[in-house]
Each structure stands twice: as structure tokens, then as C-alpha cells.
N, C-alpha and C positions, 0 to 999 in steps of 0.2 A: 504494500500500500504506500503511496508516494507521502509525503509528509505536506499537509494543507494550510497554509500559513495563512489562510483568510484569516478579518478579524473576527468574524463570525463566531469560528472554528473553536478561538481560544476565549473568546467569552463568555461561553456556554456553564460555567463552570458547575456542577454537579456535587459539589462539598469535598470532591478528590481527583481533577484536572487542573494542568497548570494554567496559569492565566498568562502570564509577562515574563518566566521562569524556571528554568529545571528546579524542581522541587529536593529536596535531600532527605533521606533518611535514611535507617539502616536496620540491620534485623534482629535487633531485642538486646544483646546481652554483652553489657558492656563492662571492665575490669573493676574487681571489685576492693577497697584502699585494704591495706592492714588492717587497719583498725576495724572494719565492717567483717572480714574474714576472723580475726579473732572474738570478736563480739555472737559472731554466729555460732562457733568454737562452741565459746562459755553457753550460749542459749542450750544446749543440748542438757548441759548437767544446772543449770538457774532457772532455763523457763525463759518466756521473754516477759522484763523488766521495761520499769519504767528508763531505764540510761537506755537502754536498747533502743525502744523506740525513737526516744531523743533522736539519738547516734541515725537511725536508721533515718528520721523525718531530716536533718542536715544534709545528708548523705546524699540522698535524693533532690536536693533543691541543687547543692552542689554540681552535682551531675548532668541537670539538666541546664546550668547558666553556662557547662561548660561545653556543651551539644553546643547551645545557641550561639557562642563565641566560635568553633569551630564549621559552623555554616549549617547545620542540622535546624532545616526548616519544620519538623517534624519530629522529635525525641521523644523519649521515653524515659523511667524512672533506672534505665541499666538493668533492668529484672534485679535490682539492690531486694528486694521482697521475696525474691526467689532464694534460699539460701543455695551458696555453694560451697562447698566441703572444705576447699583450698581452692590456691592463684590458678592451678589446673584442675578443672572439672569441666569434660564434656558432657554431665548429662546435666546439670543446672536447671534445664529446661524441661527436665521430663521430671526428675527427681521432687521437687517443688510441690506436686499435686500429690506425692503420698501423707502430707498433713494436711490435706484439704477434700479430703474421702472418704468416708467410712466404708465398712465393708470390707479393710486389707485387717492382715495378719500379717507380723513382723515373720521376717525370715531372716538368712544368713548367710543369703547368698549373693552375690555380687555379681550380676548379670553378665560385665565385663570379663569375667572371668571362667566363671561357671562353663564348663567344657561338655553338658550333656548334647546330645546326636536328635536331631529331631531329623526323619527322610521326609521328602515329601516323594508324591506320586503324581504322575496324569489323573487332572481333575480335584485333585486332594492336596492342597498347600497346607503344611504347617510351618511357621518360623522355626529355623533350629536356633541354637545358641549362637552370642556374638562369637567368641571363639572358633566356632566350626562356618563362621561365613567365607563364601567364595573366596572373597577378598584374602582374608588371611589365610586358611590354606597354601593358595597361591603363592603370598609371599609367606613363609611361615618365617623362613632365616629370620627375614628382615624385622617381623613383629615381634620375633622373641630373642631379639638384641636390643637390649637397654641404652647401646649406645646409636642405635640409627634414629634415636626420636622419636618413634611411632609409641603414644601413650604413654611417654614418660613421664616420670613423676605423680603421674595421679596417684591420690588415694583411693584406697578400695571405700564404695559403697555401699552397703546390703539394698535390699530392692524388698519388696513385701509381696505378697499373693493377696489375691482377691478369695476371701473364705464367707464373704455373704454379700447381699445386696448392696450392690453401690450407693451412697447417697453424696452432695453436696456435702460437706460440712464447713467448706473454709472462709464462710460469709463474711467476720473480722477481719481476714487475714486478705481479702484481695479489696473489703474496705480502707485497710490500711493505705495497699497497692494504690488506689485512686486517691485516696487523700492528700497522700505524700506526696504524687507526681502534678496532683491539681496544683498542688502549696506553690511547686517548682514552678511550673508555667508562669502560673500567675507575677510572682516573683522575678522572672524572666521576663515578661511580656510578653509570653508567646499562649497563643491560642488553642492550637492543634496539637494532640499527642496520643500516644497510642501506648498499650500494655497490653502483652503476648502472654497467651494462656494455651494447655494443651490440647491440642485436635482429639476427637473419640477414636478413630485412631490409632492416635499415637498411644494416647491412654489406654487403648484395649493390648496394648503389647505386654503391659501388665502379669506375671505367674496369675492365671486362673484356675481355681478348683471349684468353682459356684456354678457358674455359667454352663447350659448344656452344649452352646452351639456359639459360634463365629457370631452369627447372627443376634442373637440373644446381649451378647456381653460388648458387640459394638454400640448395640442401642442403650443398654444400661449406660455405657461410658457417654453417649451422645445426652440423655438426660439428667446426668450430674455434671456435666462441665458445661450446661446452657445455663444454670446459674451462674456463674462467671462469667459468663459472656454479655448476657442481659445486665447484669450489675455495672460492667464495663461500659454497655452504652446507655444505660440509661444515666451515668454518669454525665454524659456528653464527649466521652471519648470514643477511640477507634480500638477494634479488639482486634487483635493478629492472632490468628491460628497455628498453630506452629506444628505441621504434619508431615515431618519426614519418612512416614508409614508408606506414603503415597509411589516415592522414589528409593527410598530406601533400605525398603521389605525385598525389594527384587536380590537383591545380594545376600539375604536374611534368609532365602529358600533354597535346599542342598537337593537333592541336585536341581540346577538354573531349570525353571519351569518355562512351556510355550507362554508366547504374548498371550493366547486367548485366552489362557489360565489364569495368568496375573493379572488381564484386565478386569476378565472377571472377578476375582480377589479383590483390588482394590474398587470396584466397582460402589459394591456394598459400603464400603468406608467412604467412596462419594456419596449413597444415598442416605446414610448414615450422621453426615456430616451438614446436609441439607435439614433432613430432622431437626436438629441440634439450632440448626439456624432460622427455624420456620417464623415468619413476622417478626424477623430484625432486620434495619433499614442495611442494606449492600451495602451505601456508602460510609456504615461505620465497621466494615469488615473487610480485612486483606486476610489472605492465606499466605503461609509461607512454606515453598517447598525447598526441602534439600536433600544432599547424597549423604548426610550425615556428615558431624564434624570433626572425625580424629583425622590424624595426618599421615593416611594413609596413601595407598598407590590407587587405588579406588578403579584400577582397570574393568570390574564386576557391573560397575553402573547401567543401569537399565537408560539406553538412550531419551532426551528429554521430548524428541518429538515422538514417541510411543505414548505417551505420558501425556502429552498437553492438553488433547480434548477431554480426557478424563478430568484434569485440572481446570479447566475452563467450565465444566459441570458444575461447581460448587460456588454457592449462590455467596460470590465473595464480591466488593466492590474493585476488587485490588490484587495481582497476584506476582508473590515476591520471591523470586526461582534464584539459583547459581548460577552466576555469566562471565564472572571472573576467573574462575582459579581453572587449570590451563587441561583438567579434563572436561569440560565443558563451555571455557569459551568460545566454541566453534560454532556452539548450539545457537548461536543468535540467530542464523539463516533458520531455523523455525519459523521465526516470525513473517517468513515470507511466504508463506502458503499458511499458518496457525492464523483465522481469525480471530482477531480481538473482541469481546461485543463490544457495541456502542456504549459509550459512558462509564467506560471502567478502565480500569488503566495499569499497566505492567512496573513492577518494580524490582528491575534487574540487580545482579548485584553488580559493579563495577570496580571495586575493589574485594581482595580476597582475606579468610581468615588464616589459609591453608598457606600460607607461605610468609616467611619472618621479613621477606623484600615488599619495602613500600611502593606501594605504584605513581611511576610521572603524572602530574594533574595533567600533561596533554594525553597522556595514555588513558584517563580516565575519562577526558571529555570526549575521547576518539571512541570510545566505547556507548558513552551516552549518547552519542548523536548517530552512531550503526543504528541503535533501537528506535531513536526520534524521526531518521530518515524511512522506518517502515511502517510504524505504527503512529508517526502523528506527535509534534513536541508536547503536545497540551496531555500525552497521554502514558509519560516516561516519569517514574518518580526514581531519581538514584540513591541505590543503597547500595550494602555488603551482599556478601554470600551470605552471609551466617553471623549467628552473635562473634564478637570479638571477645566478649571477656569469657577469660580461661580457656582460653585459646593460643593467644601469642600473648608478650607481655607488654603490660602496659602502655610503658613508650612506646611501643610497634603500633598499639591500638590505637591510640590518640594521633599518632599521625599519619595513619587511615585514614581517619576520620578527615585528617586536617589536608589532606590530598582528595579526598573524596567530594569535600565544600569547595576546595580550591577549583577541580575539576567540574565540578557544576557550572560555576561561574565563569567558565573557557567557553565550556557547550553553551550557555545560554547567549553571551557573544557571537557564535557561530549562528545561532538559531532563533535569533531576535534580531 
């Protein structure tokens, strides 16, 4: 699709097209100070405390005046509300929803680790264990060398099972979420913001022993995380879904399953994910897909254009994919046969989490204006691949960020 630079075109604006400017954001999770990682620490054996909170409501204003100085037209609280374990934690995002559940029972086992064999068959997908994905296999040497990088340093997690009925329980706790990040804005001056919760899903990936059926335990997951959703907007924020289920179950299935299989598969988690979303406004909704965040070789990835209209199904205002990191930034020629619908808008990443090299602001604006030459500038919001925090470190993250603002502001010159 050519790019329509009527004034028309860019006026229109829908509460999530740009008007006069590439818009900037990024995808959730941003580095979290010492001070908030040991505070989270101590929460485990105190409880959360009155300093706690303090610490956490500062944290979070901090955070977001420091988005707004780095060009992030669009921020968020850093998922600060999300605890993460330490400076390295890739599941941050998924972890966060087992205090905000009921229906789990603690376990002791660490997903990331846990080496049990799940096969699938034609017709019959189960996820096996992270351990036994293609991906590692594949390389095993190289993932079970502490000095190649791949998941170093983390701490181990335990993960809990589902032993009865899901319910909502984290209504405090994603009230906090809004509270803090409204303080920030407001304090900033800034209007727009969003807070990333997990997809049904993502959340059905969950140890199940309750559930009789696939089916059964994605709709459970869809009707306890629609209370966080709904609470998010009817805040007057935007809620981002955060569904690596979608892209990154395909590497999760031993042996690699036919597409009609997986589509099938993930199918359900599209209608599932719809449920979840029934009579909430699009425009306070993006989805966010990825291949997952460790720093891997990721050769196993399910291509993005197999994937897109599945994703384009999900009744989201906004959808925020991988376009940066260099097994997938090929994938932008999708967008040249993937229709977009009308009034919604793509939010590539342009900068990556997957690599400690900062990207050139012209590199980035080169990137942002590939996707505005096929889909329209009014309809290109820039982000990340993936959250940054606990990911790379800090200084790497922040001047992401600070390449990622710089580079909007290249493209919108080019494209104004």
C-alpha cells in the first residue's frame, strides 16, 4: 500500500493514529533500579509495606518523566508493579499474574529448567518443556555453556499449577498499576499510557491439573484476566496484551507440527482472546507478539507471515510484532500483501532487546519509514521488540530508548 500523505488521511485520528508525527513507544518492560529489585527481595519475607509502596509510587513517576525526556510519546509504569526476581528475569511478564489468581498451587519447579518430554502428534499439540524446545536441542552446546550468554545469570523461579478454578484476585494490585502510572503522567504532562497484562494464552501455558480440555482452561484464563483488562480501561488507559503463545508455542511443540495444526492451535487462543475482549473499545487495546525473549539462536521460529492473519483476528486496536532483531527483520515485506484494517495501526519494533549493540537513529528511522512507506505514516507507532528491562543492562536500555526517540524524529522529517 503506497503511503497517502493527504491531509485528510492524517487527520482522521481514531484515539491511536498519528497526526503530524511518528509516535514512540515501546513494549512494556523496562530496567528495574537496585533499590526496587531489593525492595521486591524483602517483599517476599515482609509483605508489601507501607516504604514499599512509597518506593514503588516514586519509582514509577521517575520512570515515566524519564520515557518522556527520552522521546516516548507513549510510556508506561516499566511493569515497576510487575515484580522481577533480579536485573535478569525473562519471564517478568508472565510471572507477575501468579499473585493475581487464584486457583494455582505452589510448586517447585522452574519451568526454565524442568527437562520433562511432552511429544506431540498429527492433530494433537501439547507444549513440551522449555528445555526440550527445538530451539535448544538444536543448539544444546551452546545453551548449556554459561559462558556463551544464552540465560545467564538468571535466577531460578518456581512456576505454580492450576489445582482449581481460576478466579481474578489481583484487583489492589493492578489498582496500584494505574495509580502509580496515572501519578506519572500527570506529573509529566503527558496524557497517553498504557500497562501490559497477560494474554489467556499466555496465561493458559500455566502447569494444569483442573482443567479437562485446551479449551476449557483457555476460557477460564480469558475470564480472569478480563478483569485487568477492563480495570485498565476503564481507567482511561490502553491495555497491551502480551501473547507470545501466539508465535512462540510453534518452537514449544516437539516434534515441529504442520501449519494447519498450529493454526489450528493457536486459532482457539485467537477466539479465546476475543472473548476476553468482548465490548472493550479497540482503540484502548494493542496486542503484543513475540518469538520470546532469551538470547537465543531462535533458528525454530514459526515465520511471521504464517502468523499475521491469525494476529490481525484479534479484536486489538494496535499490533506490536519483532522487526528489529536480525531473525526477523526481513519480515517487514509482510506488510506488502498483510492487510492492515482501516483504523488501526502497526507497532513494529525498531530497535532490539536481543542484542547489547545500540542501533544508529538513521538505522532506526530507515526502519520506521520501510513500514510508513507500506502501511501509511499516520498508521506506524515505533517501538522495541520486547521489554528491555532484564534483558540487557540498563545503560544499553536507556539508550535504546534514547536512539529509538532520536530515530522517530529522523523519520518524521523524512515523512512530514
Amino acid at each position: 500500500m503506497p503511503q497517502n500523505t493527504s491531509q485528510s488521511s492524517t487527520s482522521q485520528n481514531t484515539g491511536s493514529q498519528n497526526i503530524d508525527h511518528i509516535r514512540v513507544t515501546h513494549a512494556g518492560s523496562l530496567p528495574r533500579t537496585p533499590e526496587l529489585i531489593a525492595a521486591n527481595e524483602a517483599k517476599e519475607t515482609d509483605g508489601i509495606t507501607p516504604e514499599f509502596l512509597d518506593l514503588l509510587k516514586t519509582s514509577v513517576a521517575d520512570v515515566v518523566q524519564r520515557q518522556k525526556e527520552l522521546g516516548i510519546d507513549i510510556p508506561n509504569d516499566g511493569e515497576y508493579g510487575h515484580t522481577m526476581s533480579s536485573s535478569v528475569d525473562y519471564g517478568a511478564w508472565w510471572n507477575y499474574s501468579f499473585s493475581r489468581l487464584g486457583g494455582l498451587e505452589p510448586t517447585d519447579v522452574d519451568r526454565w529448567a524442568d527437562a520433562k518430554v511432552h511429544r506431540s502428534s498429527p492433530g494433537h499439540i501439547v507444549l513440551t518443556s522449555f528445555p526440550d524446545r527445538r530451539d535448544r536441542l538444536t543448539f544444546d552446546e551452546a545453551y548449556n555453556d554459561p559462558s556463551s550468554g544464552i540465560l545467564a545469570h538468571r535466577k531460578a523461579v518456581t512456576q505454580p499449577k492450576i489445582a482449581g478454578p481460576l478466579t481474578y484476585t489481583g484487583q489492589e494490585l493492578v489498582a496500584s498499576d494505574i495509580a502509580n502510572l496515572k501519578t506519572g503522567l500527570a506529573a509529566a504532562g503527558l496524557t497517553e499510557g498504557f500497562v501490559a497484562s497477560l494474554s489467556p494464552g499466555s496465561c493458559a501455558r500455566v502447569a494444569n491439573e483442573y482443567y479437562r480440555s485446551d479449551e476449557e482452561l483457555l476460557y477460564a484464563c480469558a475470564d480472569a484476566m478480563r478483569e485487568e483488562y477492563k480495570a485498565i480501561i476503564d481507567a482511561g488507559l490502553t491495555v497491551q496484551l502480551d501473547d507470545p503463545s501466539l508465535a512462540e508455542s510453534w518452537d514449544q511443540i516437539n516434534p515441529e507440527p504442520s501449519l494447519a495444526d498450529y493454526l489450528k492451535f493457536i486459532q482457539l487462543r485467537v477466539e479465546a482472546t476475543n472473548w476476553a475482549l468482548r465490548d472493550l473499545p479497540q482503540e484502548q487495546i494493542r496486542l503484543h507478539v513475540c518469538w520470546g525473549s532469551w538470547h537465543g539462536p531462535h533458528t525454530t521460529d514459526i515465520p511471521f507471515a504464517d502468523i499475521v492473519d491469525s494476529v490481525l483476528q484479534i479484536n486489538a486496536g494496535g499490533y506490536s510484532f519483532e522487526a528489529a532483531n536480525v531473525r526477523h527483520e526481513h519480515e517487514w515485506r509482510v506488510w506488502e500483501d498483510a492487510l492492515l484494517p482501516e483504523g488501526k495501526v502497526i507497532i513494529p519494533g525498531v530497535v532490539s532487546h536481543a542484542t547489547n549493540v545500540v542501533e544508529h537513529p538513521d538505522l532506526v528511522a530507515d526502519r520506521i519509514v520501510r513500514f510508513a512507506d507500506l502501511v501509511g505514516r499516520q498508521n506506524v507507532i515505533a517501538s522495541t521488540d520486547c521489554g528491555l528491562g532484564g534483558r540487557v543492562h540498563p545503560q544499553i536500555a536507556y539508550a535504546k530508548l534514547e536512539a529509538l526517540g532520536e530515530g522517530a524524529r529522523r523519520a518524521t522529517k523524512r515523512l512530514w
